[in-house]
C-alpha positions, 0 to 999 in steps of 0.5 A: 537464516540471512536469506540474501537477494530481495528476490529470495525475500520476496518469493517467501514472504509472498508465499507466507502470505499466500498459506494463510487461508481467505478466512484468516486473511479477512479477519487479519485484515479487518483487525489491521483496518481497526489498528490502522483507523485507531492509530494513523492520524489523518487531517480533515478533507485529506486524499487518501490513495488506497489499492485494490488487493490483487490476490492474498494482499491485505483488503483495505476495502472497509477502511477506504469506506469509512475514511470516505464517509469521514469526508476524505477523497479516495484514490486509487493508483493507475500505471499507464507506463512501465518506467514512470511514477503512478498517477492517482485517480479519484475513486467514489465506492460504486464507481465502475473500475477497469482492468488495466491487464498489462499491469494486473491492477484494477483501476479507475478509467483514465477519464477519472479525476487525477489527484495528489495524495497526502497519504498513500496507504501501500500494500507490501510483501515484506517489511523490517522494524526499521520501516524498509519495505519490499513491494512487487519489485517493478519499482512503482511506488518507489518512483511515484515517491521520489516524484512527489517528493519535491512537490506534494507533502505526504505521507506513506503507510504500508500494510501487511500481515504480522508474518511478513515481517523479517529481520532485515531488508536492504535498503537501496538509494531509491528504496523509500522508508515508510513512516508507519506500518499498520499490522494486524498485531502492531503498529510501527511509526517511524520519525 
């Protein structure tokens, strides 16, 4: 089937993702958190920026966890404005976390440290074997990307249940690739 729009791709795999029930998604989780800490390299005292699941999204929680107690800093993605890139605000397990209701994101104040990220894990809601991928479709990550890019080296690692892969996604000129993505089942590294 060539589903054509990545609209169209979005509303089936959302709710691909959306049929699993909360039990298997947690323990799909857990076992993408395992794949991921197993098999993703990441450098002493590294910034990590992590996310908050918003609804059947992939819980990373435990992993954000262990990588602070590892002795890495966490953050966590803000959106203060429609049309800009993301900010990264640092974020300590505990720290109160306010509802940014214009968004649907749970995020740290904005009196929060700002930091830059050397590795931005990313939720997704579908992804291809060549590493494109397709978020909520506002574009966030993709201009917070191209932001950081002339500046700050780091890399980007999505998420996602094995069900929400498909055979092909387009990839347009602002679209970033992943250079891994952790399922569940496998994961995949891009050069």
């Amino acid at each position: 089937m060539l589903i054509e729009t990545k609209d169209e791709i979005r509303r089936i795999f959302r709710d691909k993702r959306a049929s699993l029930s909360e039990k298997h998604r947690k323990l799909k989780s857990r076992e993408i958190v395992k794949n991921f800490y197993a098999n993703i390299s990441v450098k002493p005292h590294s910034i990590i920026a992590g996310y908050i699941p918003v609804g059947s999204e992939v819980d990373i929680s435990l992993l954000l966890e262990m990588y602070e107690e590892d002795g890495h800093t966490i953050s966590l993605p803000c959106v203060d404005e429609r049309d800009a890139p993301m900010v990264f605000r640092r974020y300590e397990r505990g720290a109160p976390l306010v509802n940014n209701k214009k968004f649907n994101i749970k995020e740290p104040p904005g009196n929060f440290e700002e930091v830059m990220p050397n590795l931005i894990i990313t939720p997704l809601v579908a992804f291809d074997s060549a590493g494109s991928r397709l978020g909520q479709g506002k574009g966030y990550y993709d201009r917070t990307f191209d932001y950081m890019n002339g500046f700050n080296d780091f890399i980007t690692v999505g998420v996602a249940f094995a069900i929400q892969q498909t055979e092909f996604i387009r990839r347009d000129a602002h679209d970033f690739k992943m250079d891994a993505i952790v399922t569940e089942e496998r994961v995949l590294i891009f050069s």
